[in-house]
C-alpha positions as CSV (number, residue, x, y, z in Angstrom):
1,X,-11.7,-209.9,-54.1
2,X,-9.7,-212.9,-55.9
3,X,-7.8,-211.6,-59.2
4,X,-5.8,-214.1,-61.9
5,X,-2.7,-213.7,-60.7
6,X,-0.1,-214.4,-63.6
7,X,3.3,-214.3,-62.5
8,X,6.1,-214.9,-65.8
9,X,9.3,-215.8,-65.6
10,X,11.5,-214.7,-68.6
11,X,14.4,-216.9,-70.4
12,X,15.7,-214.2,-72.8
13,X,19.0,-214.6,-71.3
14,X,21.2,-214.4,-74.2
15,X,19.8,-210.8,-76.0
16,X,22.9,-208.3,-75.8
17,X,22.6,-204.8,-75.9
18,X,24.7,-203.1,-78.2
19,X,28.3,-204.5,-78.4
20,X,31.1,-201.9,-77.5
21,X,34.8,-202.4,-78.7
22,X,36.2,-201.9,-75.2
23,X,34.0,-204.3,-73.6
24,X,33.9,-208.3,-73.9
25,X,30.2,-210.0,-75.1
26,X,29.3,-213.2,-75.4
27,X,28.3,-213.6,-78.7
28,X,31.7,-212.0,-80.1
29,X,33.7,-214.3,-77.9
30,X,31.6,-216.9,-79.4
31,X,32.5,-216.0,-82.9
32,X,36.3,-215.9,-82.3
33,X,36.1,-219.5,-80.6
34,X,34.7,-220.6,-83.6
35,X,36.5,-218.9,-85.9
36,X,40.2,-220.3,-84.2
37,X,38.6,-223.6,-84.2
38,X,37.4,-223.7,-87.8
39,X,38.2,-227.3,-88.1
40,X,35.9,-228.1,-85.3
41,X,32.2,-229.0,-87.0
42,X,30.6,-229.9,-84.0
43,X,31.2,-226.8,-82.5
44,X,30.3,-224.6,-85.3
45,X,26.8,-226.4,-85.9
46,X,26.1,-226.0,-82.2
47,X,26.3,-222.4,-82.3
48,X,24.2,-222.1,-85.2
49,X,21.4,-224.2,-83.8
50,X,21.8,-222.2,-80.3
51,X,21.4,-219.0,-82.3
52,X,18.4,-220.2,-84.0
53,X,17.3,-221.8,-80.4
54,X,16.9,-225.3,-81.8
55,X,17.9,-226.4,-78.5
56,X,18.0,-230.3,-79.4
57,X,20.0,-230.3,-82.3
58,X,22.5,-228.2,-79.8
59,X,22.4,-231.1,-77.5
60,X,23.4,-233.8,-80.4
61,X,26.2,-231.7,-81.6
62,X,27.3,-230.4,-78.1
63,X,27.9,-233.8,-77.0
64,X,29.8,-234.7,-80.6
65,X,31.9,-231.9,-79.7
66,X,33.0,-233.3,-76.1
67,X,33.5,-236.7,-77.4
68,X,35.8,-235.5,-79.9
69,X,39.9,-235.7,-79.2
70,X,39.6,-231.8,-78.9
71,X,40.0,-231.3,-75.1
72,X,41.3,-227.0,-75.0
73,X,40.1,-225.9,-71.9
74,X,38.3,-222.6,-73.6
75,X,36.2,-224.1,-75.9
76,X,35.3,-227.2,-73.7
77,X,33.5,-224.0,-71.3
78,X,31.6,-222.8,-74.2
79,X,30.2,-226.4,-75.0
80,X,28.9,-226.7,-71.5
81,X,27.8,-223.2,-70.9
82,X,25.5,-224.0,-74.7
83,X,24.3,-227.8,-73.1
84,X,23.5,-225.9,-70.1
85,X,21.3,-223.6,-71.5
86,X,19.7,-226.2,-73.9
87,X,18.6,-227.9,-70.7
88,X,17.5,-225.1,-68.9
89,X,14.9,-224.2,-71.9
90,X,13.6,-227.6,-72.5
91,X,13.3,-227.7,-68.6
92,X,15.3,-230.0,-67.6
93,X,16.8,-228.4,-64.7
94,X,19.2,-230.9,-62.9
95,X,21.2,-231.7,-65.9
96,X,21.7,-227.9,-67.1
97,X,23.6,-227.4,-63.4
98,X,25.5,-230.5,-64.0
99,X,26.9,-228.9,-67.1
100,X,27.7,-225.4,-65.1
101,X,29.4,-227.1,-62.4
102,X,32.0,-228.3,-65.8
103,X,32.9,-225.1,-66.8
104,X,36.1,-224.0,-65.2
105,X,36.8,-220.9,-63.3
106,X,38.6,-219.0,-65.9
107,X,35.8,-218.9,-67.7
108,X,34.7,-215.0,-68.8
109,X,31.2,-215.3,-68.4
110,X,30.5,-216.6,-64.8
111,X,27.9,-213.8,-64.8
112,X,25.7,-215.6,-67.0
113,X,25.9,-218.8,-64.8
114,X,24.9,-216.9,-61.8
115,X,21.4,-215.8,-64.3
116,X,21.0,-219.3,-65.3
117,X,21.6,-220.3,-61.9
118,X,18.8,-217.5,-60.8
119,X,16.1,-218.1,-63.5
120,X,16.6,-222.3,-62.4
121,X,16.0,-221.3,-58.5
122,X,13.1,-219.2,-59.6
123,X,11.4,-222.2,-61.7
124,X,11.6,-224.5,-58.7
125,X,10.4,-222.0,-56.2
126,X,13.6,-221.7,-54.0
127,X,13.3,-217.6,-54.1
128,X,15.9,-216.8,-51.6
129,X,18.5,-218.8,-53.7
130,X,17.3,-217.1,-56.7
131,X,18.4,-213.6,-55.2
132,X,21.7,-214.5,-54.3
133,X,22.6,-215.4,-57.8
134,X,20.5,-212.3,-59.3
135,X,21.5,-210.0,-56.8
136,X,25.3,-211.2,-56.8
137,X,25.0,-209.9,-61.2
138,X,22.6,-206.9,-60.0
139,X,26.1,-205.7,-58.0
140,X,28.0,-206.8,-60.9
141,X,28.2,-203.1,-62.8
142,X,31.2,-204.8,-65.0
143,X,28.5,-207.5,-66.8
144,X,25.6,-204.7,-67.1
145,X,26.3,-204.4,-71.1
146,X,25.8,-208.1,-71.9
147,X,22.7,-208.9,-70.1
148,X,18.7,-208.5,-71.1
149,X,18.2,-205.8,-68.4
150,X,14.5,-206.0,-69.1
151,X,14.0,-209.3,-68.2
152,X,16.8,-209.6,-65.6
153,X,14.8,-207.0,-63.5
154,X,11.8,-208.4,-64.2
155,X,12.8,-211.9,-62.9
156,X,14.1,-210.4,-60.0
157,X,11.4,-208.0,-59.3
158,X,9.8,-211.7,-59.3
159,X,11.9,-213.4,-56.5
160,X,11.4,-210.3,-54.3
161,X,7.6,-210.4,-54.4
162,X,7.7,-214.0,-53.5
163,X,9.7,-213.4,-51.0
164,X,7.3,-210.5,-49.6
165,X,9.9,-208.1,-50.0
166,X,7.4,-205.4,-51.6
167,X,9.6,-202.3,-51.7
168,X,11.9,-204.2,-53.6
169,X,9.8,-206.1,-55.8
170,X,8.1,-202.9,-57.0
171,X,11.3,-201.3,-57.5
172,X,12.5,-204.0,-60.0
173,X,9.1,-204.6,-61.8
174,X,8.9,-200.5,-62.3
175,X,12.2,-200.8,-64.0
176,X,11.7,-204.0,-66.1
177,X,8.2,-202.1,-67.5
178,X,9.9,-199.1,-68.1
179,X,12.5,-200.7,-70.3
180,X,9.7,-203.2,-71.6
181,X,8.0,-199.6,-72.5
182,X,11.1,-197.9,-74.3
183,X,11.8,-201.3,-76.5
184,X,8.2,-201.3,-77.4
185,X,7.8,-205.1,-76.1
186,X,4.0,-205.3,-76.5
187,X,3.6,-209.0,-74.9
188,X,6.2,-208.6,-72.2
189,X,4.8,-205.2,-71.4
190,X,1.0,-207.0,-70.9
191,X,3.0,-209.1,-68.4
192,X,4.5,-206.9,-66.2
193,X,1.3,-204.4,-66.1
194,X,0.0,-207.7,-64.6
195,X,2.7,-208.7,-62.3
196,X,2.5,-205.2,-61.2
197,X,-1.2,-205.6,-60.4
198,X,-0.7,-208.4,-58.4
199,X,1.7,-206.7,-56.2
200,X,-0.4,-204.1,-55.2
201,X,-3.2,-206.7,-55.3
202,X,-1.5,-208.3,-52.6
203,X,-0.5,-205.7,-50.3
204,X,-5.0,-204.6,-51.2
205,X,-3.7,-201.1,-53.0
206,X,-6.5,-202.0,-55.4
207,X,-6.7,-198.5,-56.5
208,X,-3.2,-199.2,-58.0
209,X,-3.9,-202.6,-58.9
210,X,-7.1,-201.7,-60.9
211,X,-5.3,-199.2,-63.5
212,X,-2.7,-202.2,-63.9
213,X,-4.9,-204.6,-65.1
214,X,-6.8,-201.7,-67.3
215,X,-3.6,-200.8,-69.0
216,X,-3.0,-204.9,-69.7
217,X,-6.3,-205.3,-71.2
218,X,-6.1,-202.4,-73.6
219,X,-2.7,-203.6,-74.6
220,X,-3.6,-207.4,-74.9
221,X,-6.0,-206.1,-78.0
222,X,-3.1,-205.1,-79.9
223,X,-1.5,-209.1,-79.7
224,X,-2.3,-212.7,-80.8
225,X,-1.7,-214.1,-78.1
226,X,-4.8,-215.3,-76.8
227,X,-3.6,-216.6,-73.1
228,X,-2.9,-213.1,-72.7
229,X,-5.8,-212.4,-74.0
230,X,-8.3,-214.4,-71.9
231,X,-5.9,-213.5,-68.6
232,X,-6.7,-209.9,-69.0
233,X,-10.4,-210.3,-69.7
234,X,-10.6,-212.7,-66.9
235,X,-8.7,-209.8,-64.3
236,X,-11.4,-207.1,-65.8
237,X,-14.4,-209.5,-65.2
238,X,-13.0,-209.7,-61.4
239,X,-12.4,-206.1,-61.5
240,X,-16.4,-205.3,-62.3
241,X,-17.0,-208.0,-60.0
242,X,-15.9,-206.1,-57.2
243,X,-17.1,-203.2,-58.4
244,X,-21.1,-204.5,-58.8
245,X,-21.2,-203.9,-61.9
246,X,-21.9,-207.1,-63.4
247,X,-23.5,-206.5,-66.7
248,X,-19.2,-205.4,-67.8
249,X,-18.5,-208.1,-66.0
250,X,-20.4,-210.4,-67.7
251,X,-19.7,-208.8,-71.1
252,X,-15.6,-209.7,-70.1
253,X,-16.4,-213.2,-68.8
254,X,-17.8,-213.6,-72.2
255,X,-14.9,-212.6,-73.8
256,X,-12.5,-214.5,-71.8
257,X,-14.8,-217.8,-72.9
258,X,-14.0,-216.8,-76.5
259,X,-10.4,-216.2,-75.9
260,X,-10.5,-219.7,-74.2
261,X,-12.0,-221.5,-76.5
262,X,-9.7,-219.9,-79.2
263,X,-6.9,-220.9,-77.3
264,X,-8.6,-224.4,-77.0
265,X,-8.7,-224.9,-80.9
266,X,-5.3,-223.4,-81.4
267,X,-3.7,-226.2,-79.1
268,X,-5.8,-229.1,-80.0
269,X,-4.7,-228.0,-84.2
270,X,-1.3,-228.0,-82.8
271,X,-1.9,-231.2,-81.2
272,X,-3.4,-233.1,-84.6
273,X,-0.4,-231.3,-86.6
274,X,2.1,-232.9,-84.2
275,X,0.3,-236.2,-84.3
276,X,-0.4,-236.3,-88.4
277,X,3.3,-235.5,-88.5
278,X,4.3,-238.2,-86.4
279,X,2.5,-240.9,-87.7
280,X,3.7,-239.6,-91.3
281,X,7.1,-240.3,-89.5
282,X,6.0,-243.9,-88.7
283,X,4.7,-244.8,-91.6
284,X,8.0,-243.3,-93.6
285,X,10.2,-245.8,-91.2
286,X,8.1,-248.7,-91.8
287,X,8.2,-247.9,-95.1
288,X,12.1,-248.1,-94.6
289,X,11.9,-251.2,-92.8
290,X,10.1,-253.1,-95.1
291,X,12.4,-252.3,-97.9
292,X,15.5,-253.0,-96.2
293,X,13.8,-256.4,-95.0
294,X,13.0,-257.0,-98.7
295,X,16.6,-256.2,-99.5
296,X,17.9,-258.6,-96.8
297,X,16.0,-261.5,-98.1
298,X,16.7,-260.6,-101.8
299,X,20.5,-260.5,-101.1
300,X,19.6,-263.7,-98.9
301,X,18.4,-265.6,-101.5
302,X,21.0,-264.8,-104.3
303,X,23.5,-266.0,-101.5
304,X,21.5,-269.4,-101.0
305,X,21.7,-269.9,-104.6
306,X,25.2,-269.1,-104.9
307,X,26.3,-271.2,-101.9
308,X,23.8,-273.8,-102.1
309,X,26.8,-276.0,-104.6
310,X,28.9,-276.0,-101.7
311,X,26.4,-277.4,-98.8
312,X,23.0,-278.8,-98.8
313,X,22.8,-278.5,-94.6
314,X,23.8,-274.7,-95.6
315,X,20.5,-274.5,-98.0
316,X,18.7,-276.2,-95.2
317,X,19.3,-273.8,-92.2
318,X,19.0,-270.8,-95.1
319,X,15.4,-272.2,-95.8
320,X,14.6,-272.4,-92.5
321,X,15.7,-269.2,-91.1
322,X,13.4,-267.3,-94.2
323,X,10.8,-269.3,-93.1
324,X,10.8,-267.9,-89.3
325,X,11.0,-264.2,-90.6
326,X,8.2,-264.9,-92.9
327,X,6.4,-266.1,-89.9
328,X,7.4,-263.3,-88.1
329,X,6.3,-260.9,-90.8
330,X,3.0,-262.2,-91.0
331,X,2.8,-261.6,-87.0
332,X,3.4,-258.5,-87.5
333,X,1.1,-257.4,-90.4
334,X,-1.4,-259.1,-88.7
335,X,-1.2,-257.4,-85.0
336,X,-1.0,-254.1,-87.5
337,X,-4.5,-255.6,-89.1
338,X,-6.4,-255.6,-85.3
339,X,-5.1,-252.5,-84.4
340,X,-6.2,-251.3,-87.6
341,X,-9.4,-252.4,-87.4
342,X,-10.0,-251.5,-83.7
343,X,-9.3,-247.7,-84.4
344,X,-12.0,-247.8,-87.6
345,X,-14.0,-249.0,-85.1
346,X,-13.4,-246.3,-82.4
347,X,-13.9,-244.3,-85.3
348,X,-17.3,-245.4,-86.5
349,X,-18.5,-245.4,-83.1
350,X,-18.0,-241.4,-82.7
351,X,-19.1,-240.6,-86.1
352,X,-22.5,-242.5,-85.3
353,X,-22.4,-240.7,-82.1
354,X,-21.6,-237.5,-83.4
355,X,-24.6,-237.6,-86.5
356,X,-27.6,-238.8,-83.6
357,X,-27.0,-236.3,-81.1
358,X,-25.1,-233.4,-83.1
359,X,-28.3,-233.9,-85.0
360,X,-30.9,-234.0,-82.9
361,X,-29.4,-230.5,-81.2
362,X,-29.4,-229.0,-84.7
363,X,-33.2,-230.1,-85.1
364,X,-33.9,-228.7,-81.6
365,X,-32.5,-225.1,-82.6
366,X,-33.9,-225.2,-86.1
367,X,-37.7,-225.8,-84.3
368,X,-36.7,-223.3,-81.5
369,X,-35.5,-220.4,-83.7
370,X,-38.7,-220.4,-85.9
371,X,-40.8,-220.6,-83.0
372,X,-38.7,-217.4,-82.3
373,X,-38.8,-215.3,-85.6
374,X,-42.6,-216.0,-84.9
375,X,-42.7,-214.2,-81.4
376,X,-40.4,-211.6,-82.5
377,X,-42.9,-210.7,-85.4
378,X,-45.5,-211.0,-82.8
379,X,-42.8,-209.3,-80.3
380,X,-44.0,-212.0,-77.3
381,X,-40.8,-211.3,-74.8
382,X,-41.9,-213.7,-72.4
383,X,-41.7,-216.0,-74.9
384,X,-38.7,-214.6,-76.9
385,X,-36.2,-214.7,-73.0
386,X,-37.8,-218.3,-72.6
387,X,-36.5,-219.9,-75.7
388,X,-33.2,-217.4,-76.1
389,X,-32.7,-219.4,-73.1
390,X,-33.3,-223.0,-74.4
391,X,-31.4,-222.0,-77.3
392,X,-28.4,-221.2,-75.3
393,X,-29.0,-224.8,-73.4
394,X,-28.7,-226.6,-76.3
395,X,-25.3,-224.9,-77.2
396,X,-23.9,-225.6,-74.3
397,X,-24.6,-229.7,-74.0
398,X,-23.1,-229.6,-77.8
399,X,-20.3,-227.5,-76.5
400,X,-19.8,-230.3,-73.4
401,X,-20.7,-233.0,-75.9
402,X,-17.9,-232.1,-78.1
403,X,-15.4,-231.9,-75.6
404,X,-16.3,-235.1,-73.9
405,X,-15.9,-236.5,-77.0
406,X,-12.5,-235.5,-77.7
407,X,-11.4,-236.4,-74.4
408,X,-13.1,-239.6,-74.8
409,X,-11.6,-240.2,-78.5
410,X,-7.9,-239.3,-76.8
411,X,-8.6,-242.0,-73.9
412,X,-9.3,-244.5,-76.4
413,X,-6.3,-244.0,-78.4
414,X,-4.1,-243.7,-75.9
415,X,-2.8,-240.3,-76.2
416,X,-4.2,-238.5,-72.8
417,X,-1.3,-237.7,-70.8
418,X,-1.9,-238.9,-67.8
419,X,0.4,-238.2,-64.5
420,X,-0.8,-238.8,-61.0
421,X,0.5,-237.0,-57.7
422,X,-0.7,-235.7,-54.6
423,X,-3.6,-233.4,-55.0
424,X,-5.7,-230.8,-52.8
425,X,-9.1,-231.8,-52.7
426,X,-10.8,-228.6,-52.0
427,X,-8.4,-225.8,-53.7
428,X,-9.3,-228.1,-56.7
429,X,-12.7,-228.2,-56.5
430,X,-12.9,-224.1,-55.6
431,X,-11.0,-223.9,-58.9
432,X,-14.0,-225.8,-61.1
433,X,-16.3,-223.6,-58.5
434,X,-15.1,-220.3,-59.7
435,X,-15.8,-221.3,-63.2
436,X,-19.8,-222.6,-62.8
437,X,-20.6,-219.0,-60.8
438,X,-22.3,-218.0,-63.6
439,X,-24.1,-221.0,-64.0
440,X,-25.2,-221.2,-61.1
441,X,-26.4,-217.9,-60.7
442,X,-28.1,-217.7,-64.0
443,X,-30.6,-220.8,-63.0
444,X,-30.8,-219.6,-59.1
445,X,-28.8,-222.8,-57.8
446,X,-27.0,-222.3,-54.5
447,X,-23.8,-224.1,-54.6
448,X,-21.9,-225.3,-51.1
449,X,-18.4,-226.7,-51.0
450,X,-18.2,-228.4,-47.9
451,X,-14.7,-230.5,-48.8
452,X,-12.7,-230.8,-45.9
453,X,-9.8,-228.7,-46.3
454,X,-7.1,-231.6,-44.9
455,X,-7.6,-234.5,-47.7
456,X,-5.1,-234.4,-50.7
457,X,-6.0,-237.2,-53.4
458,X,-4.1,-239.2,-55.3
459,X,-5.2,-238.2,-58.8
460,X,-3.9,-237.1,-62.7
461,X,-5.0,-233.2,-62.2
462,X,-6.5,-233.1,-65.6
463,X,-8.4,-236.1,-66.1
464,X,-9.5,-234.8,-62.7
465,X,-10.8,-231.8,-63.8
466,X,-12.7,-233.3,-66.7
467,X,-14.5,-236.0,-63.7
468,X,-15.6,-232.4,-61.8
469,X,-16.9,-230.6,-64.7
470,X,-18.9,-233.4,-66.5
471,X,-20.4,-234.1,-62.7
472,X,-21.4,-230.7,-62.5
473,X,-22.7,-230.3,-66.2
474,X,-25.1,-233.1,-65.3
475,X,-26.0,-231.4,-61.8
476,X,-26.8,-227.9,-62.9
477,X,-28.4,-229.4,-66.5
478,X,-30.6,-231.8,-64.5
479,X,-31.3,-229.5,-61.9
480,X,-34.5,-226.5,-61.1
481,X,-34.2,-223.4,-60.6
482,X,-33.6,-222.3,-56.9
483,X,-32.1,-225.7,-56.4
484,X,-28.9,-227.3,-54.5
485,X,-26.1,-228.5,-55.4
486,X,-23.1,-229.6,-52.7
487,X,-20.1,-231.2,-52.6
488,X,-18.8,-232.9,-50.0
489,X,-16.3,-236.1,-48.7
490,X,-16.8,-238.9,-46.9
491,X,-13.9,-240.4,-45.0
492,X,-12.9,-244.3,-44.5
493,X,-10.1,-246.6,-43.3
494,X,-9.7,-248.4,-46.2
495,X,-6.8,-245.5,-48.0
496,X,-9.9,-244.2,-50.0
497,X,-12.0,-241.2,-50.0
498,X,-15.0,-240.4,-51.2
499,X,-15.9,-237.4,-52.7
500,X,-19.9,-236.9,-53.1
501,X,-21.9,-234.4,-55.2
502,X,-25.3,-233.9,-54.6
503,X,-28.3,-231.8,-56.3
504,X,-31.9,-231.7,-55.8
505,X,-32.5,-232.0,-59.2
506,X,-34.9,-234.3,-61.2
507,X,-33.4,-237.4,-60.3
508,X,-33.2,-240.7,-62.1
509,X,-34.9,-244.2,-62.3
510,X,-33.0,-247.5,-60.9
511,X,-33.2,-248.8,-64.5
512,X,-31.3,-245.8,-65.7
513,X,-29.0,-245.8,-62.8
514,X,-27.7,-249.4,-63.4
515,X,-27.5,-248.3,-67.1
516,X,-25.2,-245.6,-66.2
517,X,-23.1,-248.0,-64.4
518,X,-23.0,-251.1,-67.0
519,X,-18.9,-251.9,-68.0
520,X,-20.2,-251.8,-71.5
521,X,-18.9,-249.7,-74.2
522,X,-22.6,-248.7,-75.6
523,X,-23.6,-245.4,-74.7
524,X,-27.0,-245.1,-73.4
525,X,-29.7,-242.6,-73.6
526,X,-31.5,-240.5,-70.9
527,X,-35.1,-240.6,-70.0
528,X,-35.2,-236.9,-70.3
529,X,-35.9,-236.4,-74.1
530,X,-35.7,-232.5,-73.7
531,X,-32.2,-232.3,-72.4
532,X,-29.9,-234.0,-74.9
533,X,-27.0,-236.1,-73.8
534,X,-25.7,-239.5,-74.8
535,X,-24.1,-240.7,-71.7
536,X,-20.5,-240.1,-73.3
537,X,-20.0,-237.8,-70.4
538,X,-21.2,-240.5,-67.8
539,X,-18.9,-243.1,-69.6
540,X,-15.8,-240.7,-69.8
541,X,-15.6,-240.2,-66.0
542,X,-15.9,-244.1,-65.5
543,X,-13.2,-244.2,-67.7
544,X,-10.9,-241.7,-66.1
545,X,-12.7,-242.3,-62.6
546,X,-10.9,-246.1,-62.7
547,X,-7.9,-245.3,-64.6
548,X,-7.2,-243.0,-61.6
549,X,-7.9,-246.2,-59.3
550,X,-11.1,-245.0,-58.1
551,X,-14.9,-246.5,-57.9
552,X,-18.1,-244.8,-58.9
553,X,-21.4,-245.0,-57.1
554,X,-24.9,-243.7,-57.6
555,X,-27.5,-243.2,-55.2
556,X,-30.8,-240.9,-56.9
557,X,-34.7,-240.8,-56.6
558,X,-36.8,-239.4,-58.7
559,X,-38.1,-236.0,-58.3
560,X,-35.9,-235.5,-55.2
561,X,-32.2,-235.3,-56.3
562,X,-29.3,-237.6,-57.1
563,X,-26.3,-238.3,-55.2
564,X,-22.6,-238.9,-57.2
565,X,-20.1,-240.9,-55.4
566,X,-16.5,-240.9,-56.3
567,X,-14.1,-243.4,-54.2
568,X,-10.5,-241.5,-54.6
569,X,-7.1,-242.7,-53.1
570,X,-5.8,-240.6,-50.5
571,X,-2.2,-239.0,-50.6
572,X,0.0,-239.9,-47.7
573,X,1.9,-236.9,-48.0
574,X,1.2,-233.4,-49.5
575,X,4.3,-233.0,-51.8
């Protein structure tokens, strides 16, 4: 059986227990820092931001603080100890141990380095390491009032299971959800019932596992978070899985889809909030740019006049100098004017897009649903299963159609991250796999990945996974029942490989095939008027397939299947 296994490492590192008068905390040393050094701003406005965890502002004011004349040995340590920990939150892990190798040995809370320390070990995978700075705290009975202990178990519970050390690991993880229980930590509680899971998961107690991932999905009601949400779901549809009893696990699958797409629409709000705001940003500095240019040549020009007495070759070079920033200006406004006018055009070009097909699917379930209030009157089943089918169909290609379009609209305007590195061909492609099972098994398609399991690719993971699921969208849409789909590579000397995916589907004309292929922005339309689709997908994977460096290729007959070809670079190395 193959479960989600979510494994999460916590950063509350700075969450005290109650403070004691005979014992030293970090936050109350803090406080008296601050308080001897009241005439030093920096300081103070760094620990007010690292209280609030605004890590950057920490950053600016941190390094005001060090640049300062103040060099006391005591309060230099606390300014590294807050960069450090800045750092390590925003990830940036070489740079938070530069700033704990500054802090001097004297300083009181070495403990907390050695957490740090741990919790950066455990981010890059070096487990072992990790341990000997958890471990060396876990000893450490003096620092046990000033530490998260929930977390701090819970992290090292963590390292052991990595490490195979199960005894261990289950001993930590116990104790990190018994204290998760006791604070009443809904969210961190869901995570540790699942890290538990996956510990007897992987040692196949499923009978422990299973009551696990129960007790995470009847807690992960009671939050709003919805990865935690569509994690559990997706452990309980496994669960059934194994169990045979696929009508629950169907019913979780579905569940785990809604909890997906809710996540989906949560992040992509985020990502047009962060975007609006930013270009409200922009717009405010141009704003300020043009002013202050318009103050320059005002204050310029009063000058000229003033001066212009006392030298005509003065006037002369004044003239000519407002002349070249006019110039310049006018460069400006204009490049501003194409670009403009390039991203109304984008723009146009997905709302006529958008109002043909969005349209025609609309239509399509309008006409089906009356042809089914009319059977269910006449209560024709056959007929009612066939188009309860089509309508769920036609959902789906708007569903894909929507998404391609969004990934389409982000390629065009240049904000798709985009990262390439060394990638495994076939753990990738068993990923998408694992995903289409029900697709395939509601239209009777037997699906083979036959991907050698020695080629890594040199791709951008996501864009990646956008190429495989439009490929197989079109695969399963354009295939029959109790057809074939595989995926396979091909292997050549020229640093390239090429990844094929073939179905014995309906196939497709060479007229539509060198369509499909056309370097022209124009989306075309299928010969298959039943099946809507646009071509947006087609297009999108061109785009992505040759922004990743690779080709695409199309070899398909009609009636007896197509064949996808997809020219990758290879990865010399698997790192």
């Amino acid at each position: 059986m193959v479960f989600l296994i979510v494994l999460c490492v916590f950063f509350s590192i700075q969450i005290p227990a109650q403070e004691s008068n005979r014992k030293l905390t970090f936050d109350a040393e803090m406080k008296k820092i601050a308080q001897r050094h009241a005439d030093e701003l920096n300081f103070k406005k760094a620990q007010l931001y690292y209280n609030r965890k605004k890590w950057d502002s920490v950053l600016v004011y941190t390094m005001k603080q060090l640049n300062s004349s103040q060099k006391e040995v005591q309060l230099n340590d606390f300014t590294h100890y807050l960069r450090g920990i800045s750092f390590l939150n925003k990830g940036l892990f070489l740079e938070s141990k530069k700033e704990f190798r500054s802090i001097s040995n004297d300083f009181p809370f070495r403990y907390k380095i050695k957490i740090a320390s741990g919790i950066i070990a455990l981010k890059q995978n070096k487990y072992t390491e990790a341990i000997t700075f958890l471990d060396a705290v876990e000893k450490d009975e003096t620092s046990h009032h000033d530490i998260d202990k929930s977390s701090f178990y819970h992290n090292l519970g963590l390292c052991y299971f990595h490490t195979q050390q199960f005894e261990k690991a289950e001993h930590y993880l116990i104790k990190s959800s018994d204290l998760h229980s006791k604070e009443k930590d809904t969210t961190q509680m869901i995570s540790s019932y699942m890290d538990l899971a996956n510990l007897y998961y992987e040692q196949y107690q499923d009978h422990q596992a299973i009551p696990y991932f129960e007790k995470a999905y009847q807690l992960s009601k009671k939050i709003n978070s919805f990865e935690l949400k569509q994690n559990a779901a997706e452990n309980m549809a496994v669960v059934e899985e194994n169990r045979k009893n696929f009508t629950k696990a169907l019913l979780y699958r579905k569940e785990m889809e809604q909890w997906k797409d809710s996540l989906n629409d949560q992040n992509k709000v985020w990502a047009i909030a962060q975007l609006e705001k930013k270009h409200a940003v922009q717009q405010k500095q141009k704003e300020i740019t043009l002013l202050e240019a318009e103050n320059k040549i005002k204050i310029a020009e009063r000058n000229g006049l003033f001066y212009s007495s006392l030298s005509l070759l003065l006037l002369l070079g004044t003239s000519v100098y407002f002349f070249r920033q006019k110039v310049k200006r006018n460069k400006i406004i204009l490049a501003q004017k194409e670009e403009l006018d390039e991203l109304n055009a984008t723009k146009d070009k997905l709302f006529s897009i958008v109002s043909h097909d969005l349209r025609s699917s609309v239509n399509a379930l309008k006409t089906s649903n009356v042809k089914l209030i009319a059977n269910l009157e006449s209560k024709n089943f056959t007929e009612l299963d066939q188009l309860l089918h089509t309508n769920s169909s036609i959902a789906n290609s708007a569903y894909n159609l929507l998404d391609n379009l969004l990934n389409w609209a982000l390629l065009q305007t240049k904000q798709l991250y985009f990262h390439q590195e060394s990638q495994h061909l076939f753990s990738v492609i068993q990923q998408i796999e694992f995903n289409y099972k029900p697709l395939f098994l509601d239209k009777k398609i037997t699906f083979s990945n036959v991907v050698s399991k020695d080629v890594f690719v040199f791709v951008d993971l996501d864009s990646f996974k956008i190429i495989l699921r439009n490929l197989l969208d079109n695969a399963i849409k354009f295939s029959k029942p109790n057809g074939q789909i595989s995926i396979y590579t091909k292997d050549s000397d020229d640093g390239f490989c090429t990844l094929i995916v073939e179905d014995t589907g309906i196939g497709m004309s060479t007229q539509i095939q060198e369509e499909l292929l056309k370097e022209s922005v124009l989306l075309s339309k299928k010969g298959n008027s039943e099946i809507m689709g646009s071509g947006l997908g087609t297009h999108l994977c061109k785009s992505m397939i040759a922004k990743n460096g690779g080709k695409l290729a199309i070899e398909s007959q009609e009636n007896i299947g197509t064949k996808i070809c997809v020219s990758l670079l290879k990865s010399e190395h698997h790192g």
